[in-house]
N, C-alpha and C positions, 0 to 999 in steps of 0.2 A: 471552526464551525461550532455554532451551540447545538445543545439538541432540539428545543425547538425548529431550527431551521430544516432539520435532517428529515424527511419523507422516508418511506418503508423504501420504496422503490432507489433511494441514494442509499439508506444504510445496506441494502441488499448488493449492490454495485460495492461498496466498500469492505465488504465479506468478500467477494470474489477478487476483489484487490488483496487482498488481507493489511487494507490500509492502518498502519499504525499511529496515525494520529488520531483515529477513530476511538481508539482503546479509551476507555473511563467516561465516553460519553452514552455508551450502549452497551447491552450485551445480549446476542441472541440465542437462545434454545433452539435444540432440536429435537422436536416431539418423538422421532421414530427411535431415540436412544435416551432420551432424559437427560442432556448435558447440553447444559450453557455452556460458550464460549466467548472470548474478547473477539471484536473484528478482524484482530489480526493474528487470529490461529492459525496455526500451520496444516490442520486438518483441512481433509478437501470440504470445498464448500456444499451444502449439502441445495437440495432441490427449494426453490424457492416456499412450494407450497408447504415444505414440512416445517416452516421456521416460522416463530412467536420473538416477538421483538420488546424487553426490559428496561428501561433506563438505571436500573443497579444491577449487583450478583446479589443482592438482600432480596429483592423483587423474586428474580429468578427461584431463590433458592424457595421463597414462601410459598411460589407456583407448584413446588413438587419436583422443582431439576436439581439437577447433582452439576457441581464444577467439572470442566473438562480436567482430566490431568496430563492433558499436552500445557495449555499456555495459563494455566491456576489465576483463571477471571475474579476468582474470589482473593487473594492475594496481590496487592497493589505494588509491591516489590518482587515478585516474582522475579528473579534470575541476576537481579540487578547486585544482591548481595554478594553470588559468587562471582561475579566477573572484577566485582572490587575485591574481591579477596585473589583472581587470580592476577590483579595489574599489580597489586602487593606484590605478589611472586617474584613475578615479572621483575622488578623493580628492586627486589632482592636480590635477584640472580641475574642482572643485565648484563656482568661481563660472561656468564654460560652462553653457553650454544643452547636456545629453546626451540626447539623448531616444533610448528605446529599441529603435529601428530601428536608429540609429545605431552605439550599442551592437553591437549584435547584426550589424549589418554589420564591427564589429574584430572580433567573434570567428568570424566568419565561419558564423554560423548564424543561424535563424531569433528574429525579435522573442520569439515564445512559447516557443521552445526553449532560447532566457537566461532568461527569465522565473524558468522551473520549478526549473531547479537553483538558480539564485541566491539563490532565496525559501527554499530547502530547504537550503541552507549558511548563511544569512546572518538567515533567518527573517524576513527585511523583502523587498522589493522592490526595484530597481535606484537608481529616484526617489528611497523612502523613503529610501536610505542615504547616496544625495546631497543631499537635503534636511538631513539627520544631519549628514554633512560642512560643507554649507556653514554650519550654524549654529554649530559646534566653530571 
């Protein structure tokens, strides 16, 4: 979808999705806290009528909003660098026992919260790609 196609009434549907294919074609504020956000932040979605709709975080940020520091709309690689640094690990240490806590204790967040980005860059799972590894 380009953003011309996109109507307030779809990118609002697409917040409440927290669709990520939306991410880099929008980004919307929230006037009651002054924090922009990508589409697919993990914050709850806020009330329709309090949101102002940007096509950059350059836009947003000129309007007087601040980046969210859930999903860093202003950063185009946001998370993407550590998850390459932890499939390195990964990949290092494939004949260890990783298990997913553990995991998730070096990056210093939750088991489920690696989980989700991981699978969503990697489209396997943390195991699946160390199972991948150690059989390479």
């Amino acid at each position: 979808m380009k953003r011309e196609s996109l109507d307030e009434a779809s990118m609002y549907a697409g917040i409440t999705r927290r669709d990520r294919s939306l991410d880099g074609q929008f980004v919307y504020a929230v006037i009651t806290t002054g924090v922009y956000c990508r589409p697919s932040c993990p914050a709850r979605a806020p009330l329709r009528k309090n949101i102002r709709f940007f096509p950059s975080p350059e836009e947003a940020g000129h309007a007087g909003f601040r980046p969210c520091k859930r999903c860093r709309p202003d950063d185009p690689h946001y998370g993407s660098a550590q998850l390459v640094e932890l499939a390195r690990y990964i990949v290092a240490n494939a004949e260890e026992k990783l298990s997913l806590k553990a995991l998730a204790a070096r990056q210093g967040v939750s088991p489920g919260y690696l989980q989700r980005p991981f699978k969503a860059v990697f489209s396997i799972s943390p195991k699946a790609f160390q199972d991948a590894a150690r059989l390479r």
